[in-house]
N, C-alpha and C positions, 0 to 999 in steps of 0.2 A: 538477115534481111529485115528492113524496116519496110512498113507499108502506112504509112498516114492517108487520110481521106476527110476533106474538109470540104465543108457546108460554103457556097460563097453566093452572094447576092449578086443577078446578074449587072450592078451599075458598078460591083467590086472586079467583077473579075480580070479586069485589063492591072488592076493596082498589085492584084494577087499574083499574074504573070508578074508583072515587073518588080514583086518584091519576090520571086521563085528564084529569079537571074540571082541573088544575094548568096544565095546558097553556093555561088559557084567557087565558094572560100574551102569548101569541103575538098574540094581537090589537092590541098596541103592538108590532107588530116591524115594520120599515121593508120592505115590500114581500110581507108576509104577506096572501092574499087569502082563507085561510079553510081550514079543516079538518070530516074528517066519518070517523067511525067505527063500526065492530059487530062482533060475532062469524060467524064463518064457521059457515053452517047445514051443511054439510057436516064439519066437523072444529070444535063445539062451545067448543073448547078455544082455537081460535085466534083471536084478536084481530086486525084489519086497520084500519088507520090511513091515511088519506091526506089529505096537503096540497099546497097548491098558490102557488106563490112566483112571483112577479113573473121573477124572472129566477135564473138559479147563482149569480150574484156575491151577489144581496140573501141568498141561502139560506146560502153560506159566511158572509158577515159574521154571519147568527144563530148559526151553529156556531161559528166562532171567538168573541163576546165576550156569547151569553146562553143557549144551550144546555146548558150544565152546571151553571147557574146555578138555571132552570126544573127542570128535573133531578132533582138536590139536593135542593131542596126538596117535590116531588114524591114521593122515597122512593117514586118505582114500579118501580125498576131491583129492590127487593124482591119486588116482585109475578108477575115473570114467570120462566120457565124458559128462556127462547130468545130471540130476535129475529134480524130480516133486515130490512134497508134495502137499498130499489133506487130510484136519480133515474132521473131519465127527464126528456129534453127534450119530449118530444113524447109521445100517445098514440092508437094505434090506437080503431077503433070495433069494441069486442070484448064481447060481454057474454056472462061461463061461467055467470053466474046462483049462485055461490058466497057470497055473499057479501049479509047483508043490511041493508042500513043504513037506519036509520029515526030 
């Protein structure tokens, strides 16, 4: 699982949604099982993103030959002030309630 969280300014954020929809290229990725995203009700500003990969190796081969690709075209790397990625093989049953996706 990948979990990004990125910083976005509120006069960004409608450009952030609509450069999110770019991502929807991921659904031809070889061991891509789906993605789901919202803003944090607690810090407004904050975007949280997570997807979920078959295995590290299928998630490297996107990063190495279609991730910059998706990207690029996307022009969302404009839309944001921050970001953090954390993989994770595994995931506890933790719920902070932060976080709403719909």
């Amino acid at each position: 699982m990948k979990w990004i969280k990125c910083q976005v300014n509120e006069e960004n954020k409608r450009s952030f949604s609509k450069a999110q929809e770019g991502w929807g290229q991921l659904r031809h990725c070889a061991g891509f099982f789906g993605q789901i995203g919202g803003w944090n009700r607690n810090e407004p500003c904050e975007a949280g993103i997570l997807s979920v990969w078959k295995d590290f190796h299928c998630y490297q081969r996107f990063m190495q030959h279609q991730h910059d690709e998706i990207f690029g075209k996307s022009d969302q790397g404009s839309t944001y002030t921050n970001i953090s990625v954390d993989i994770f093989e595994s995931i506890s049953n933790r719920n902070n309630g932060h976080y709403g996706f719909c």
